[in-house]
C-alpha positions in Angstrom: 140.6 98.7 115.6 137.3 97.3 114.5 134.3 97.9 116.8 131.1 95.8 117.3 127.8 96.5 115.2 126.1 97.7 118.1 129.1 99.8 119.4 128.9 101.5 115.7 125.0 102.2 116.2 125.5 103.4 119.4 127.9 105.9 117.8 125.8 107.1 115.0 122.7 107.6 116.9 125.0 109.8 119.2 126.2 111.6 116.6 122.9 112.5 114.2 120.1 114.5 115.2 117.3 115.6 113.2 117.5 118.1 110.5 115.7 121.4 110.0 112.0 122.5 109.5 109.8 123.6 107.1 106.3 124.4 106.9 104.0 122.6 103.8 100.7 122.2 102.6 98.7 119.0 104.4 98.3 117.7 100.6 102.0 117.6 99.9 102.8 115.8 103.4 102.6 112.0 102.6 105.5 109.9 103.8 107.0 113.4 105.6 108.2 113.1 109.4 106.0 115.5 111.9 107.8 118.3 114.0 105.5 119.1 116.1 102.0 117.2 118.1 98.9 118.1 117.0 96.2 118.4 118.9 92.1 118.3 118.6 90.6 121.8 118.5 87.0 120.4 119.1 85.4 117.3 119.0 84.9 114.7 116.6 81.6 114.6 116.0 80.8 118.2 116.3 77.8 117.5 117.1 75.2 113.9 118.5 73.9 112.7 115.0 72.5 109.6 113.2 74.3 106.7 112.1 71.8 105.3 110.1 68.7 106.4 108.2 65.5 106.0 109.9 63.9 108.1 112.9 64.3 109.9 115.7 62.3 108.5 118.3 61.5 108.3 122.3 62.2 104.5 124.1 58.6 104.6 125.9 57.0 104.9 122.2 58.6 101.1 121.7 56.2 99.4 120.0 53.4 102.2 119.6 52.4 104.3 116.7 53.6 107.3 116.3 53.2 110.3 114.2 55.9 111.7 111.6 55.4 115.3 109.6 59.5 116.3 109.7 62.7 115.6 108.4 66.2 116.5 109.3 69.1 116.1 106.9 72.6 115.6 107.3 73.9 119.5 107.7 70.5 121.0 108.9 70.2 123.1 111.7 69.0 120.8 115.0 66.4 123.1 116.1 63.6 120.8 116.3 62.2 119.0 119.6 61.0 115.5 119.8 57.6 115.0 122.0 55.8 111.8 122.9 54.1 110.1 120.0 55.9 111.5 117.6 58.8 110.7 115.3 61.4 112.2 112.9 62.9 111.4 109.8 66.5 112.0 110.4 69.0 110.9 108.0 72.8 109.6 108.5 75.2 112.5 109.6 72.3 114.5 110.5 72.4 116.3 113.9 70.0 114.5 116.7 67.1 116.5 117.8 66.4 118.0 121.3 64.2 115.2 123.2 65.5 112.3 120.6 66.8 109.1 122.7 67.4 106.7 120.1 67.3 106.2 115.9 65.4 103.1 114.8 66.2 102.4 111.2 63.8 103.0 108.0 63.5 99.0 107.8 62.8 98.2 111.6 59.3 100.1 111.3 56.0 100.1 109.7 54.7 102.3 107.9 50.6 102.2 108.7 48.0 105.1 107.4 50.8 107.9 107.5 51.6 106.7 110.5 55.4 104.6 111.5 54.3 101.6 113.9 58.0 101.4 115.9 59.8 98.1 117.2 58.9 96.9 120.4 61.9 97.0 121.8 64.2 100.2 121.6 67.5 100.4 123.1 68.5 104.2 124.8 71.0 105.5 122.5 70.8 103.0 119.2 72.5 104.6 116.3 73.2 107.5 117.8 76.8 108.9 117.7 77.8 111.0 120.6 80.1 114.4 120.1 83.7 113.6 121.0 83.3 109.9 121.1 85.9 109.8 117.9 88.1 112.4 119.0 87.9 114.6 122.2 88.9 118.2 122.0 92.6 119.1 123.4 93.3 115.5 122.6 96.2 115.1 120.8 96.4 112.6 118.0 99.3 113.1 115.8 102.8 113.5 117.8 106.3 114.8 116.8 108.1 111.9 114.9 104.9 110.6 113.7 105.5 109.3 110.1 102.5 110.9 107.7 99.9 108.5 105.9 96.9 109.0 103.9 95.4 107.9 107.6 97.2 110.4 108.8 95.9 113.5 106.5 92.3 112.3 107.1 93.0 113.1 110.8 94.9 116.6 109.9 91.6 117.3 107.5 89.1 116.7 109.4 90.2 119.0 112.4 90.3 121.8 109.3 94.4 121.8 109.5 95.5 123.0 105.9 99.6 123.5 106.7 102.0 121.7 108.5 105.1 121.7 110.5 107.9 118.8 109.6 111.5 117.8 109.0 112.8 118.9 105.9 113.8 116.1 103.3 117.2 115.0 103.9 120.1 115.7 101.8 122.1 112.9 100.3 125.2 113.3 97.8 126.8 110.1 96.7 129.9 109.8 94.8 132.3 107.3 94.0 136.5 107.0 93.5 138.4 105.0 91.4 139.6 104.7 87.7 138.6 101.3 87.2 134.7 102.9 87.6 133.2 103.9 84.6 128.9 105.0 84.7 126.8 102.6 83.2 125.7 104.4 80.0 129.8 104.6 78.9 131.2 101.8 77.1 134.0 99.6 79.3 137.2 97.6 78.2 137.8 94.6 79.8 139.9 96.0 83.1 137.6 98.3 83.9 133.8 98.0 85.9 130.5 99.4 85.9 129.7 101.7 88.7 126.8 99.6 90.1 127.0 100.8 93.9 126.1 104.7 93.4 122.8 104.6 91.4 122.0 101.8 93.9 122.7 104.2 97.0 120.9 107.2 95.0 117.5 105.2 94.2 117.7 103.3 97.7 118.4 106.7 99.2 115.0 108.1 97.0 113.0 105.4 98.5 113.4 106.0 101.9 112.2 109.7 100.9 115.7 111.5 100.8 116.4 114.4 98.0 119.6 112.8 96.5 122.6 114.9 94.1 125.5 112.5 92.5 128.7 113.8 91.7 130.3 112.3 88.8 133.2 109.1 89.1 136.2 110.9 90.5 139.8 110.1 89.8 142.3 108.7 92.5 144.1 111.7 93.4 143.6 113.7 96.7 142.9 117.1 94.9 139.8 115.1 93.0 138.3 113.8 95.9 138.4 116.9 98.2 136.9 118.8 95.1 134.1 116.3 95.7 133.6 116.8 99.1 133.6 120.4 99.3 130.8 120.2 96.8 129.1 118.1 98.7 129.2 119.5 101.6 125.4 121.2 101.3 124.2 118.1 101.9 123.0 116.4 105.3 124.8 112.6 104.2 127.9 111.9 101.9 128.0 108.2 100.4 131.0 107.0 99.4 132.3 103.7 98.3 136.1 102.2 98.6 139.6 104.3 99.1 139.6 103.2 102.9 141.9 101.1 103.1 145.7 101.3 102.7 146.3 100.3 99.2 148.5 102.8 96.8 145.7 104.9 95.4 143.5 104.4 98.6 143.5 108.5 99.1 139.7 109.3 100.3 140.6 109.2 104.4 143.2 111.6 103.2 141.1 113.5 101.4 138.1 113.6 104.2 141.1 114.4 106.5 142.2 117.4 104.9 138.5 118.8 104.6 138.1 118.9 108.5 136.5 115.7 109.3 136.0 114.1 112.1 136.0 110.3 112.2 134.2 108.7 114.3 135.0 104.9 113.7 136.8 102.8 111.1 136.2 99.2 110.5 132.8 97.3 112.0 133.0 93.9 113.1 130.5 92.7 110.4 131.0 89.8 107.2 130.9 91.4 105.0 131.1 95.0 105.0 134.1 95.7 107.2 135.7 98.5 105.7 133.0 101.1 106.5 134.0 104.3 108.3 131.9 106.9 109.7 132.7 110.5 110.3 131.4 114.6 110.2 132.9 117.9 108.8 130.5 120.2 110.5 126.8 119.5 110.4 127.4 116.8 107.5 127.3 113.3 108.4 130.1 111.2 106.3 130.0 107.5 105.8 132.1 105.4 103.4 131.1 102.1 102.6 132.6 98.8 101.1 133.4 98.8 97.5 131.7 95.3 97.0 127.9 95.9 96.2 126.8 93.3 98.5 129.1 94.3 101.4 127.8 98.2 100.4 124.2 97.1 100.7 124.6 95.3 103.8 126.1 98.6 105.5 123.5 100.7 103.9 120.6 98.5 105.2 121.8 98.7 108.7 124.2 102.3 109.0 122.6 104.4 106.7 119.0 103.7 106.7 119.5 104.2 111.2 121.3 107.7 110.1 118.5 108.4 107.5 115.5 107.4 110.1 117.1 109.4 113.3 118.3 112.5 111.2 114.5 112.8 109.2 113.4 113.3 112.7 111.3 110.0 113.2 110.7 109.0 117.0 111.1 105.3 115.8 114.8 105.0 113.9 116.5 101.7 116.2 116.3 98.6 113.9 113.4 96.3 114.9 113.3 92.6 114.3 110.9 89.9 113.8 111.4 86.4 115.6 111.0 83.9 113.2 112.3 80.7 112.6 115.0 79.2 109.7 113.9 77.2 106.8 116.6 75.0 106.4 119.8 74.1 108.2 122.7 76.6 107.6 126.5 76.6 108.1 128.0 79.5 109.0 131.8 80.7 109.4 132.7 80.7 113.0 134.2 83.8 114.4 132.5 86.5 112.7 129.6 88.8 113.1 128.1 87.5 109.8 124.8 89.3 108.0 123.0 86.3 106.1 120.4 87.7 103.7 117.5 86.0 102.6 113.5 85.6 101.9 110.7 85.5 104.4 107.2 84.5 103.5 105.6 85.2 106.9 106.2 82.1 108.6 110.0 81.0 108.2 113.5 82.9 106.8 115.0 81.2 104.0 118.6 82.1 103.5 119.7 82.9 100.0 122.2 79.9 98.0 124.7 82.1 97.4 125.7 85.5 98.7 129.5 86.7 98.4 130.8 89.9 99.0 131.1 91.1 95.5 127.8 89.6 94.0 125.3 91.6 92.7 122.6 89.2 92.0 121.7 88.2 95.4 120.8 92.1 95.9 117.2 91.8 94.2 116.3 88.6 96.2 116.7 90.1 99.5 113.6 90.8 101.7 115.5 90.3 104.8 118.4 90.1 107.2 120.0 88.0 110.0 122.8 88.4 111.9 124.3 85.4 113.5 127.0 86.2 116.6 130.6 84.5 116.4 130.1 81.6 118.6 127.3 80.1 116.2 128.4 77.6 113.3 125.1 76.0 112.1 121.5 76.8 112.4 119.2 73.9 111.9 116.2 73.7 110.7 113.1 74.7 113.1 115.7 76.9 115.1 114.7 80.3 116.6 116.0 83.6 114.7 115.9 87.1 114.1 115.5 89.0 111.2 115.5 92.4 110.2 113.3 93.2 107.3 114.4 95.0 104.1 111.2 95.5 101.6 109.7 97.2 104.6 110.3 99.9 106.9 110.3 98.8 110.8 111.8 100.4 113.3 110.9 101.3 117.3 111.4 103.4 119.5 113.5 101.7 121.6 117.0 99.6 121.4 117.0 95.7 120.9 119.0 92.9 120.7 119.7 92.9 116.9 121.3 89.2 117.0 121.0 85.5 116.8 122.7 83.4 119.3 
């Protein structure tokens, strides 16, 4: 019996945790999924110093002249004291002398006889940045699940951290049954198809920052496919395609069956993509998805890329949409969990002309999805939606209503 969309998300998130650790070099951490927090070991700055160039002066010298014989430079010692009547030179980054209240820049004085004539009016702290006022010590500022940027290795860098702990990549094999299949770079007769569905599932699979392995077409006997699978089984996900259903040469439940796995559900309530099953032999997720390339990449968008997300170890991995608003009016089939894919340009979803389950072209022109619930047939123009976005990573933390009503 087929189960809702959210049922089958429920069910997944259940089932997947995150995979292993490793330990790696803060250079080689971009796009990887912390394990651990991290937390400030001193303050940021170290130390009071100058935001601008200019000097280090007292607020009752406002507007009097002062003398000036030193200078401190950014990574000098701050052993110098400030007195009455005088001023320092103190340069940007440079640590604020004992006795300095505020910096007054280079152009906001004169400079009179080798003496510095200062403003009139001085303000107790100007330009001065305080130790700690970035980033307190025992603060912390990167937490586990944290997704790395080059944001995030400035933070890691300039607390001195030179390793770090994270999630491992995770592991995806994909493979594909059925003698009709041939690989793209073999020549085809006219009964037969390219396999478009498993270099789509390895590259989309690479892109969300998996280590992929693809096991050659296999035949539609039992013994090929549970060759596949034990071969596979090294890996965190399998992606398959087809051979769920109950047609003659339909053997991969079979095949999954004999090799110990578990299955979890079998048919979604979702046009298209029904057929998708979901399962585990051991530690190994499983997850079989429709033979038609756009049915497949509607099930990867919202099945896989949730396993993908929750098993990488990131705190966000529940599908997150954006309210927006439809372009045009829209006819839909009543009675069905339907995904319509389409473009968004910031202001407004514009569902795509034409997208059948078998197409392939509509694939490329997809920044975004909606799902519309059975009771809705049209969709006017103007009318509220939600989307959930494809070009782009966006996920929380939390569970949401993923459809339109």
């Amino acid at each position: 019996m087929a189960i809702l969309i959210t049922e089958a998300l429920d069910i997944i998130d259940q089932n997947i945790t995150p995979v292993s650790t490793e330990i790696i070099p803060v250079e080689l951490a971009l796009g990887r999924i912390l394990s651990k927090a991290y937390i400030a070991s001193f303050d940021l700055p170290r130390y009071d110093n100058s935001s601008r160039d200019g000097y280090a002066v007292k607020c009752s010298d406002a507007g009097k002249s002062v003398t000036s014989t030193q200078v401190i430079y950014a990574g000098d010692k701050a052993n110098m004291i400030l007195k009455e009547t005088q001023a320092i030179r103190i340069m940007t980054g440079a640590p604020i002398p004992q006795g300095c209240e505020a910096v007054v820049q280079f152009e906001d004085v004169t400079e009179m006889h080798g003496n510095v004539i200062l403003p009139k009016k001085i303000r107790p702290d100007m330009f001065i940045r305080h130790a700690g006022e970035d980033m307190k010590r025992d603060t912390t500022y990167l937490h586990c699940g944290d997704k790395i940027t080059a944001y995030s290795i400035t933070l890691l860098v300039s607390q001195g951290v030179t390793h770090i702990e994270v999630y491992r990549k995770v592991k995806v094999a994909v493979f594909s049954s059925g003698d009709e299949l041939r690989a793209h770079y073999e020549s085809i007769e006219a009964h037969q198809l390219y396999n478009s569905n498993t270099p789509m599932f390895l590259a989309r699979s690479k892109a969300l920052g998996c280590d992929v392995s693809h096991v050659h077409n296999i035949s539609d006997t039992v013994t090929a496919l549970e060759h596949a699978i034990h071969i596979s089984l090294n890996a965190d996900i399998i992606i398959t395609t087809g051979g769920m259903n109950f047609g003659d040469k339909d053997f991969t439940q079979e095949a999954f069956s004999n090799c110990g796995m578990e299955l979890l559900f079998h048919r979604v309530e979702i046009k298209p993509g029904k057929p998708i099953a979901f399962g585990k032999i051991a530690h190994t997720a499983v997850i079989n998805l429709p033979g038609n390339p756009l049915g497949a990449m509607v099930t990867y968008e919202l099945f896989i890329r949730t396993i993908i997300h929750k098993m990488s170890g990131a705190s966000a991995h529940y599908h997150h949409t954006i309210k927006t608003v439809i372009a045009k009016d829209y006819q839909i089939k009543q009675g069905f969990y339907t995904v319509i894919l389409g473009r968004f340009d910031g202001q407004s979803f514009m569902p795509l002309a034409q997208q059948m389950a078998g197409m392939v072209s509509p694939l490329q022109d997809s920044q975004a999805m909606m799902i519309t619930s059975p009771d809705r047939n049209t969709l006017q123009k103007g009318d509220a939606v939600k989307i959930i976005p494809i070009d782009w990573e966006f996920f929380d933390l939390e569970k949401e209503d993923i459809y339109t009503k």
